[in-house]
N, C-alpha and C positions, 0 to 999 in steps of 0.2 A: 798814645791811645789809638793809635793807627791799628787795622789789623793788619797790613805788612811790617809789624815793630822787629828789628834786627837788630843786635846789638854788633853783632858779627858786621853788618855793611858798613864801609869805611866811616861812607858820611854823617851817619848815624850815629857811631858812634865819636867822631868829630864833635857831634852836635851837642852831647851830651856831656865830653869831656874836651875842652876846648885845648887840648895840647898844643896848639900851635901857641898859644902864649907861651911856654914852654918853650918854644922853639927855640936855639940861640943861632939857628943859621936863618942865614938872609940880611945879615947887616941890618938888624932893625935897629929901632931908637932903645935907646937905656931904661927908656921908661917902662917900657915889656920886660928886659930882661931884669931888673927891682921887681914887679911884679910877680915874673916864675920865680925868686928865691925868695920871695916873701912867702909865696904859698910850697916850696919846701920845705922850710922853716915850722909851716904852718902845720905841717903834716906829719913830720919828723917832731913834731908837740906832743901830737895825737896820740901817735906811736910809744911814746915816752908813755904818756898818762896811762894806754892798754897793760903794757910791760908792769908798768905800776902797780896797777888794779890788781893783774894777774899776780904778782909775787906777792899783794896783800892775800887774797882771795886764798892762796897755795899755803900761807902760812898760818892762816887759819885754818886747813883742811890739811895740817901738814901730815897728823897723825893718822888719818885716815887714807891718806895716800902713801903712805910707807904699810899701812894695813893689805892695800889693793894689790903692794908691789909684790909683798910677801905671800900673800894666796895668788900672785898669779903663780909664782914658782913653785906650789904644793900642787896647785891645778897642774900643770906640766908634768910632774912627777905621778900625779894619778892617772892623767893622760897616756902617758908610756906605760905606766904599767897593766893601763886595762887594753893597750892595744900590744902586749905580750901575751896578755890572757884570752884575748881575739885569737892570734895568730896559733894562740895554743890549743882553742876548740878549732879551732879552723882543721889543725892536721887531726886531732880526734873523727870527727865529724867525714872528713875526707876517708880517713880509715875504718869508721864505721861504712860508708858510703860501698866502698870496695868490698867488704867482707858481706855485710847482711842487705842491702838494696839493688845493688846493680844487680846480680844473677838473676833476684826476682822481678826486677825489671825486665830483662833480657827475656825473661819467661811470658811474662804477658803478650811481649812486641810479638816474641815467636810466635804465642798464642793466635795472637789477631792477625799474624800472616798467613800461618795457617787456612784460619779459619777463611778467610780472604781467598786464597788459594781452593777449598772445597769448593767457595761458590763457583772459580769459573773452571773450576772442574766440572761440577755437576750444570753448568751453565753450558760447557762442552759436549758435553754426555746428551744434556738435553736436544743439542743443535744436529748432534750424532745420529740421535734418534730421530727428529723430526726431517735428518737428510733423508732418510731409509724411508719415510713414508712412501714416496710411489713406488719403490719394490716391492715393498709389503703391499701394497694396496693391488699390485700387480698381481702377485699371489693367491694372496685371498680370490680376486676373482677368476682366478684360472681353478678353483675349486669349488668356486658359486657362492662364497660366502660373501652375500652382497651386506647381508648388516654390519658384519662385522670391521668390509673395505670403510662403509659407510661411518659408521662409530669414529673409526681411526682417525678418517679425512674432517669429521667434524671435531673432535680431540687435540687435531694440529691448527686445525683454524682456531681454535681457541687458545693453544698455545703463545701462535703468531699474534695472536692479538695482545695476549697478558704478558704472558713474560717472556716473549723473545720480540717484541716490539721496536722498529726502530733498526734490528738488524739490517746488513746492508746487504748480505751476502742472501736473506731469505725473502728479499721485496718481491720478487715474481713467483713465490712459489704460492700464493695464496691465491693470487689467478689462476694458477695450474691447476690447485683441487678444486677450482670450482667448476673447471673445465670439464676435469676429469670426473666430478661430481655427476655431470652433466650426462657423461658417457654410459655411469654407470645407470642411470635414469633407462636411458636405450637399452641400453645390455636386458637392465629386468625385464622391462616391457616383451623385447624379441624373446627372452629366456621362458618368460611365463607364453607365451604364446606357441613357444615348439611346445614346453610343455604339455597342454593344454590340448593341441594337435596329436603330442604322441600318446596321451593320456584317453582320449576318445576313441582313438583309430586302432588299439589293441584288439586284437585277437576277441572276439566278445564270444570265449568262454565261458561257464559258470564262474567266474571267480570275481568277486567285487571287491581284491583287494586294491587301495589304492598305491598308484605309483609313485613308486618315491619319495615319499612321504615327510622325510628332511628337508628334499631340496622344494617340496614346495612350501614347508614353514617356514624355510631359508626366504623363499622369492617372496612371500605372503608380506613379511613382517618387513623384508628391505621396503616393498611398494606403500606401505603403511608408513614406511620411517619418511619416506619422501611424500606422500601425500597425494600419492598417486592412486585416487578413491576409485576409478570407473574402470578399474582392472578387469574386473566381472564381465562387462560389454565383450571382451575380446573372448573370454570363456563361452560369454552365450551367442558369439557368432559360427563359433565353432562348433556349437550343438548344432547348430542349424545345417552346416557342412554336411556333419556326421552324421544326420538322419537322414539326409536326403544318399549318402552314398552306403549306409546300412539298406533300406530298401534296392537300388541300384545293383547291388552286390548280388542280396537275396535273387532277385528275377535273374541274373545272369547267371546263378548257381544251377536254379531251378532249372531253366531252358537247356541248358548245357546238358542236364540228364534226361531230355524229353527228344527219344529219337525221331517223332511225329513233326515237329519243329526244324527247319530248317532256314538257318540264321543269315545264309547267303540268298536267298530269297529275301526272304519278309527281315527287312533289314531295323528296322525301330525297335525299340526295347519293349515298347507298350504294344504296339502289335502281334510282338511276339506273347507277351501273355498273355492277350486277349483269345491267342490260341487253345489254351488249356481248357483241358475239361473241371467241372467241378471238383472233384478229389484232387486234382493236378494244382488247381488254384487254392484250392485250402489249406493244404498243405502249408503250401508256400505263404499264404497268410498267419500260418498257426507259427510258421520259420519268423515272421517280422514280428509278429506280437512279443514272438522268446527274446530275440533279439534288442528290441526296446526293452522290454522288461528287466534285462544284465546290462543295456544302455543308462536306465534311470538309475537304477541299484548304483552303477557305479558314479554316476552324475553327483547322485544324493551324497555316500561316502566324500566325493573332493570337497563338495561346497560345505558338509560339516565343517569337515578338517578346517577348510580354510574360516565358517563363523566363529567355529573356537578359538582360532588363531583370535579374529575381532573380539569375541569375548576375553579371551587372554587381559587384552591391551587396555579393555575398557575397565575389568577388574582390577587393573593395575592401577589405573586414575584414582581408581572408588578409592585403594589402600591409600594410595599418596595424600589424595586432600583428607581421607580422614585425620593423614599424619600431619598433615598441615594444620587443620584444626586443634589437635592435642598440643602440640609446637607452641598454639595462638594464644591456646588456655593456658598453659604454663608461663608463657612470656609473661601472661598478665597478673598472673600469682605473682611472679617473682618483682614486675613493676610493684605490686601491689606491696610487698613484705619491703623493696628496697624504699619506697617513699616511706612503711611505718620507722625503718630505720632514719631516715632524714630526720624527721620528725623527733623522737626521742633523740638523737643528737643535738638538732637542734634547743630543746628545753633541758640540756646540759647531762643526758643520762647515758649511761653507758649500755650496750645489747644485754649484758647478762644482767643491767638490773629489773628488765624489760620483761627478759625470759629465765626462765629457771634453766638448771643443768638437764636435757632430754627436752625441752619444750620447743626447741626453735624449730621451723616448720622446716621440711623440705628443701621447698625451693628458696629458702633464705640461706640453708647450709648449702646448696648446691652452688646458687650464687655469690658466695661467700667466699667460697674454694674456689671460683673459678677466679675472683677479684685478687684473689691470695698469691695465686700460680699466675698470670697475667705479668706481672711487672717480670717476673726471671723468665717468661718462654717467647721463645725468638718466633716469629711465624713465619710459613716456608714461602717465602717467593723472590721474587731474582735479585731481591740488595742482600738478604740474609739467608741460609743456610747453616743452620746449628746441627743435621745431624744427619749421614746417609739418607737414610729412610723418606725423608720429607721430597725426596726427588727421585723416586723410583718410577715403577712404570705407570705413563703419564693421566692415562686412560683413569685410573685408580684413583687420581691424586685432584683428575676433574671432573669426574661424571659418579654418580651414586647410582649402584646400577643391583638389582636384583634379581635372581636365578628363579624363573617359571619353567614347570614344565609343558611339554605340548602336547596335545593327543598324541603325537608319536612318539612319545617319549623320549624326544629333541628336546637338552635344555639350551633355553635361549635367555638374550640380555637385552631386558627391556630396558630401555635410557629412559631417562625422565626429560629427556628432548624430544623426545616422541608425541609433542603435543598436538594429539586431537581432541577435539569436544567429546562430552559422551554423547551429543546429538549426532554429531558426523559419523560416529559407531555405531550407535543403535540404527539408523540412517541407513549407514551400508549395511550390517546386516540385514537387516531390514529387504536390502535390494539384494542381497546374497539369497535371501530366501524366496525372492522373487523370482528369482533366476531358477529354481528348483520348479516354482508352479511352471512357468515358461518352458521349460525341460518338456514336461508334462502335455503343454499344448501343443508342443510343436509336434511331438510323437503322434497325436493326436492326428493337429493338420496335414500331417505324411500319409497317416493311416486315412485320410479322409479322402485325398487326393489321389490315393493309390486304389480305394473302392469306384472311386468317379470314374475313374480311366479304364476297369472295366466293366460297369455297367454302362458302358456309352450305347453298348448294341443292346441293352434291354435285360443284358445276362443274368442279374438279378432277381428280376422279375417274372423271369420263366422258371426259375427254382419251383423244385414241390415243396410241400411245407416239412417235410422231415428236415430237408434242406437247409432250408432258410431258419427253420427253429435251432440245425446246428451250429450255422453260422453266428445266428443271434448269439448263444451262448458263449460262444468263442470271443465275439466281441465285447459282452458283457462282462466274461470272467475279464479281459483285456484289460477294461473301464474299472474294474472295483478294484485288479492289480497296481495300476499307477495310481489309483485316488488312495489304498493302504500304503503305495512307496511315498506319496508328495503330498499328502493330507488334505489334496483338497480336489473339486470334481472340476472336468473337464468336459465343458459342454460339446466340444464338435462333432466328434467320435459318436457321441450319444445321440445328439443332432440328426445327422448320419443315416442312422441305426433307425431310431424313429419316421425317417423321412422313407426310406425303404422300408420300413415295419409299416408306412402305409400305405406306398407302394403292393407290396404284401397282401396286405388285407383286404385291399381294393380288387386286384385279385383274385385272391382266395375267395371272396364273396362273388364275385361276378360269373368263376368258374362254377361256386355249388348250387348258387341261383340259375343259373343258363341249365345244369345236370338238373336239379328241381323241375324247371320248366320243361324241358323235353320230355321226363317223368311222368307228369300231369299232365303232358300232351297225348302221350301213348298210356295214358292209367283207362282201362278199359274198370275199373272197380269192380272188381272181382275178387272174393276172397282168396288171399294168397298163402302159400307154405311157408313156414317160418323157420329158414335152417337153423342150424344148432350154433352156428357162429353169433346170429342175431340172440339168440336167447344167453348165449352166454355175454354177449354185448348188454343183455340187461341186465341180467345176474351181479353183473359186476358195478351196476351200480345202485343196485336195492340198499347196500347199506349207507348210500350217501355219497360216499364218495367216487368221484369222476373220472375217468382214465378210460386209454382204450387198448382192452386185452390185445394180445399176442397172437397171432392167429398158430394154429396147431394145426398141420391138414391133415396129419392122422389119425386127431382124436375126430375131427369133425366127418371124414370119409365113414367113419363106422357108424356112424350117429345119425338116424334119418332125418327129416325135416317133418317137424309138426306141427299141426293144423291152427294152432291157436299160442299164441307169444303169451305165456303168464307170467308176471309183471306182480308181485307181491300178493300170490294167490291168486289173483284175479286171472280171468281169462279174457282176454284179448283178440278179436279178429280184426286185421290187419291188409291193408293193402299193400302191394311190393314198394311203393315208392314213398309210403310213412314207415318200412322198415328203413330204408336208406336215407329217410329224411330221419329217423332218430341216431343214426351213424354219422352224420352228419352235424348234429346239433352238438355231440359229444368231441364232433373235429373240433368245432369252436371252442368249447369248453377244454381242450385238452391243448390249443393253441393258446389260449388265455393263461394255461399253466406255463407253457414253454419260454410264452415271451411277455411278462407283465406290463411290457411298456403298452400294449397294444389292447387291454383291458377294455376302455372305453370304447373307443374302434368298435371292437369285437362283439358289446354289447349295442351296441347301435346298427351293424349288419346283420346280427344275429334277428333284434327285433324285425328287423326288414324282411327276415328270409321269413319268419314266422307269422308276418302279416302279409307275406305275399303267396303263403303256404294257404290261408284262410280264404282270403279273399279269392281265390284260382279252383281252389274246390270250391267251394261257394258257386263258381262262376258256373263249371262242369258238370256239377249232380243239381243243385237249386237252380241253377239258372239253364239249363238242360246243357249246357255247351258241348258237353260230351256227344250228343248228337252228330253235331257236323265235324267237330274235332277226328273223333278214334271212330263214326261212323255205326252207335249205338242205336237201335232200334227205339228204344225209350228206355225211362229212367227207370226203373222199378222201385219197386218198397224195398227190396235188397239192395239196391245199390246207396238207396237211402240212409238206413241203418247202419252199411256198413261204413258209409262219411261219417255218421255220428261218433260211433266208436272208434273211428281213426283219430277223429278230433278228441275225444274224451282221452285218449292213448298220450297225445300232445300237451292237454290238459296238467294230466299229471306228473309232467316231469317236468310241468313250467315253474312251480316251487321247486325243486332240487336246482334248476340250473338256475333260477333267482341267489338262493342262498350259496353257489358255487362263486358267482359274479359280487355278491354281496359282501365275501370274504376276501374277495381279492380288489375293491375299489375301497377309495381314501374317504375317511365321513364326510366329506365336502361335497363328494359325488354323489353319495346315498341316493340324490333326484332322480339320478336318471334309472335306477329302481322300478321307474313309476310303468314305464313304459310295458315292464311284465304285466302290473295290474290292468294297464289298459287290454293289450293282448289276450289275457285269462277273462274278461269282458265280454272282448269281441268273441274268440270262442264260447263261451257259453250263450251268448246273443245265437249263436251260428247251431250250434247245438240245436236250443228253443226251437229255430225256423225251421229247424229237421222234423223236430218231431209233429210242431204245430203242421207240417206238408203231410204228415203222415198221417196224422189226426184230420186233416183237408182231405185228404185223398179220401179217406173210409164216407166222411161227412158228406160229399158229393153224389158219392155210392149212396148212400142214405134217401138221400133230397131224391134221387134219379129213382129208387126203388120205392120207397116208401107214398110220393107220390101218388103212385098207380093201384096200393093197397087198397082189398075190398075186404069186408069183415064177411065172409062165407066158406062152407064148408068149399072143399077136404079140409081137414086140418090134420099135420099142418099147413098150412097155406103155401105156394110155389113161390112168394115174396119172401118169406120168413124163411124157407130153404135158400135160395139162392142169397141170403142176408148173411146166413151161418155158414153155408161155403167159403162167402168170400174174409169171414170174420177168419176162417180156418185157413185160408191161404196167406191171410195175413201173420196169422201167429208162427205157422211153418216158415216164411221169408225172416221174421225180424228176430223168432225164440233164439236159436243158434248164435245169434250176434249180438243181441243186447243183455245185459245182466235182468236175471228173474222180475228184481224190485223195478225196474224200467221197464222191461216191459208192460209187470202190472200196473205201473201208472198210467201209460202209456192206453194200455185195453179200456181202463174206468174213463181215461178223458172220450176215447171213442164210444164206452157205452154212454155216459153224460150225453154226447152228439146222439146217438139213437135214438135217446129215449127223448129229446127238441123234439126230435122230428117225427117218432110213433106219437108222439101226446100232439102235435099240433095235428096230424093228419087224421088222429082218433075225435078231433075236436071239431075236425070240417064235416067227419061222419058223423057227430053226432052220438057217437057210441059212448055210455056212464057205464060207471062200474053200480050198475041198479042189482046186480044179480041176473040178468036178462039173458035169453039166448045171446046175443051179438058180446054182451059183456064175458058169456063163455070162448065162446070161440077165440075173443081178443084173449080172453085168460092163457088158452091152450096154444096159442100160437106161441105165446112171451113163455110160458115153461119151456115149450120146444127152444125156443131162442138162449134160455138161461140155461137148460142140460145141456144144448151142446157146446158155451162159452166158456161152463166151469170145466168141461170134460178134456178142456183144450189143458196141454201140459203145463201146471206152472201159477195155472187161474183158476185152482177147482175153490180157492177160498177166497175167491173174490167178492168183496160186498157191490151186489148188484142196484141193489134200492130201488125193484121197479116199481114197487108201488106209486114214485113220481108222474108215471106217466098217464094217472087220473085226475082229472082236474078236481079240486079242493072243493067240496061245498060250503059255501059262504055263511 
């Protein structure tokens, strides 16, 4: 029971079989050796009884053991014979073997060597070609084909990563293109920048084709591929260059044919312009305007090129994700069709009993066939190679690439590695077309900074107004040329323009105000001759319209000067300096046309001169100034009349030059409109105070004569004569100068004054209209008074109504 039990260990087995009783050496006692032959005895019993058993046992089983003996000897015999029949398929099988298996064996093995053999051929081929990239990449950029270097170097990086992975011979080349990647970064950047520089700095001809037109779709689309967005910056520093040496140029062109100019003297650039005369400088301004003008044109032309380029790219995204999207939908039909497949598999049915012949969708045969062809097609990458073709050129086989054209009719290969946002696109565009308004200003601030520098001495402002109305123009068409090339306005230039348009007019106003004034200093008011220039000066504008004629001196030398300016019928007397003041009025009105920026200006100095025109005569005939002024003896009733009708002259042409003004200001402004009404007011207040002095003057005369009346023969009386005289020297001063119907007002307000003043004085004498002698005498003096009022030219039908001057009985 031990677990070390060994039957094998001596003592052990001693212990168990004690053969030392057995033993007959050692001289033992006899009674051991009785012992070991009683138990052989005993054993050799045993022996006997098995032997026994067994030949009972055998001879009962006798016939079945001569049975066993006999099939084993048939077993033997069938043994041999089925291992003759072995060895006889054996050489069959062996001969089959040689004749019909082994060649087709040998066929398969060859097969898969083969095939084994393509891959590290085209694995060769591959490695061949990926040696060759920096040659080629060499190439390509010694012809500027930066996408294309670029395509490649990304193409092998992709290589290197997938299927030549791991090589040992290729571990530094993938650092090399990214070195070289690197290079070619710089190369575009400097590439587009000569560009950019020789593209500007052409010959600025009329010609706005763009240069080169390839190589910069070539450079456009490499900077794109790399991500190099702020390209533009380096474009619009270069405009900047280029305006400033486009000016530069001009003035040194200019000067160079100006033999008055001498360069070794007066040694500065702007010095030397500031030499030129007017025509010498406009010129040369009309040279930079052309200039800019084939500068923007041709600006405009590259930065298209190049936003189409942008648009290209972006339209490219548009197609792809739309494709991606149709790609999405499909997947999910066909998920959709292979789960109804599950499905009906699953509940034990088969697809056709699902669908009828023609009913299976689309994308379940599509996916059907693809599941079908799947198990026999080998797919091409570096363990397997089942056909040339799957390892051809690399570009082809990694990148899905599609054929755009370009404005210039450059096709190019948009990668779908060209990942920008359409925000980064629209973005830069976006700043591309900024770049074109920028174009724009900068021309602008040249041209703005090239006017400064010469009107430093004032040059500008000494201009006459032909002048300056030409230069306006000149600047103007400038302004409305680059806001037609770059679509949108450029305030500085205009700026500018207006800033000396006020200069200008400040001016222009100050000059014809100071000429006005000297005018009215020396206007002695006398009626003046009206030459034929002034009358055609008004002629010209009876039908409305404003302008100022052409002077003729031939027609005018034949043509004398007449006494009276008619003015739509009417007759007009006129003093020299309301002829020049309406020549004047019409400069206005004719500068208003020339230069519209200066519209409001114009009618706010215009109001000035024409309230300072009112008020100065006012000051000289009503206020007697003319006296001490020009050295007038007194004012007369003719000097009177003739202000009246100068002003009523003024009068009427304060509506035409309203409606002139009124045409050319914005409805917003219409207010200051008002200014005319106030004006035609004042005038007509000024007017009033003429006639009401004139009507003073007689009425004084009245008061001083009538006074002293006595109701006594002679008749007519020497008060009532000397009454009619001066009635008659009055009609003679004012008939010639005032219109018929004004005057006649004019006599009735004076007879009205008479007849105060005969009825108050008939009222202190006492004299009635009784029928009485005294009431005759009064009769025959007022008929003398009323023959000779009516007899006066003009007044014979004038309603006198003396009856007035009886007092009424109660």
């Amino acid at each position: 029971m031990k677990p070390d039990f060994a039957l094998e260990d001596s003592l052990t087995f001693n212990a168990v079989l004690p053969w030392s009783h057995f033993s007959t050496a050692g001289g033992k006692g006899n009674r051991d050796a009785a012992s070991s032959k009683l138990l052989q005895e005993k054993l050799s019993h045993y022996l006997d009884i098995v032997e026994v058993n067994i030949a009972h046992q055998i001879s009962l089983r006798s016939e079945a053991f001569f049975h066993a003996m006999t099939s084993q000897h048939e077993l033997q015999d069938y043994l041999r014979k089925t291992s003759q029949a072995v060895k006889l398929l054996r050489e069959k099988i062996s001969k089959i073997d040689k004749v019909m298996c082994e060649g087709s064996l040998r066929v398969l093995r060859l097969s898969l060597t083969r095939n084994n053999c393509i891959k590290a051929y085209n694995k060769l081929k591959l490695m061949a070609t990926v040696h060759q990239t920096q040659p080629t990449v060499q190439l390509l950029l010694s012809t500027s084909e930066y996408v294309g270097a670029l395509d490649l170097i990304a193409t092998t990086q992709e290589v290197l990563q997938q299927e030549l992975q791991g090589i040992h011979s290729f571990r530094h080349l993938g650092s090399q293109l990214c070195e070289l990647e690197k290079l070619i970064d710089k190369m575009m950047i400097a590439e587009f920048s000569t560009y950019a520089r020789n593209d500007l700095n052409r010959p600025l001809e009329d010609d706005c084709q763009i240069l080169e037109e390839e190589r910069l779709v070539s450079l456009v689309f490499g900077l794109l591929k790399q991500r190099k967005l702020n390209f533009y910056e380096i474009y619009g520093d270069e405009m900047i260059n280029t305006a400033k040496n486009i000016i530069k140029q001009c003035v040194v062109n200019t000067v160079s044919q100006i033999e008055e100019i001498d360069t070794e003297v007066v040694v500065k650039l702007a010095d030397q312009m500031r030499m030129m005369n007017f025509p010498q400088w406009f010129d040369l301004l009309k040279n930079i305007f052309s200039k800019f003008t084939i500068f923007l044109k041709r600006v405009k032309a590259t930065l298209n090129t190049i936003r189409s380029v942008v648009f290209l790219v972006l339209d490219k995204n548009q197609k792809t994700r739309d494709l991606e999207d149709t790609l999405q939908k499909n997947s999910a039909k066909e998920s959709l069709v292979d789960s109804e497949v599950a499905y009906l598999t699953h509940e034990g049915m088969f697809i056709s009993d699902a669908f009828g012949d023609g009913e299976l969708p689309a994308g379940a045969a599509d996916s059907a066939s693809q599941r079908n062809t799947s198990p026999n097609s080998e797919p091409c990458s570096s363990d397997s190679v089942s056909e040339p073709e799957c390892t051809t050129d690399s570009s082809s086989s990694k990148e899905h690439t599609s054929s755009s054209v370009t404005p210039g009719g450059v096709e190019m290969m948009i990668g779908e590695d060209m990942k920008l946002t359409d925000l980064e696109l629209v973005r830069l565009a976006n700043n591309i077309q900024e770049l074109l308004y920028n174009a724009s200003d900068i021309c602008h601030d040249r041209s703005v900074k090239f006017l400064m520098a010469r009107a430093k001495d004032g040059f500008l402002e000494k201009l006459n107004s032909n002048e300056f109305v030409t230069l306006s123009r000149l600047m103007e068409g400038f302004i409305l040329d680059t806001e037609q090339i770059c679509g949108r306005k450029s305030m500085s230039l205009r700026g500018a323009l207006q800033s000396q348009a006020n200069r200008f007019v400040n001016r222009f106003h100050e000059e014809r105000k100071t000429k006005l004034s000297l005018l009215l200093d020396n206007e002695r008011w006398k009626q003046a001759e009206v030459p034929a220039e002034f009358q055609d000066l008004v002629d010209s504008v009876s039908d409305g319209r404003i302008f100022l004629p052409e002077k003729k001196p031939t027609a005018t030398e034949e043509r004398k000067p007449a006494e009276f300016l008619i003015v739509e019928g009417q007759k007009y007397a006129t003093v020299g300096t309301v002829l020049l003041l309406i020549r004047i009025i019409l400069e206005y009105c004719q500068c208003v046309d020339n230069i519209p920026s200066i519209t409001t200006d114009m009618l706010t100095r215009l109001s000035d001169l024409l309230k300072y025109f009112n008020s100065r005569s006012c000051q000289l005939v009503l206020g007697a100034g003319a006296l001490q002024v020009v050295g007038l003896k007194t004012i007369t009733t003719k000097n009177l009349a003739l202000s009246s009708r100068c002003l009523q002259l003024i009068v009427h042409y304060i509506p035409i030059i309203r409606a002139h003004f009124e045409a050319r200001l914005q409805p917003k402004q219409f207010s200051m409109l008002r200014h005319f009404d106030h004006i035609t007011k004042d005038y007509h207040d000024h007017i009033a105070e003429i006639s009401a002095k004139l009507v003073a003057i007689m009425d004084s005369l009245f008061d001083k004569l009538l006074s002293k009346y006595e109701v006594k023969a002679p008749v007519p009386s020497a008060c009532f004569r000397n009454i009619c005289k001066q009635m008659a020297k009055m009609h003679e001063a004012i008939y010639d100068l005032l219109p018929e119907e004004q005057t006649q007002m004019l006599f009735l307000r004076i007879n009205a004054s008479y007849k105060l003043h005969l009825k108050r004085q008939l009222a202190h004498l006492n004299v009635v209209n009784d029928g009485g002698p005294l009431n005759g005498l009064v009769t025959s003096d007022v008929a003398f008074y009323t023959g000779n009022l009516q007899a006066l030219k003009g007044l014979n039908n004038l309603d006198l109504n003396m009856a007035e001057i009886w007092e009424q009985k109660r």
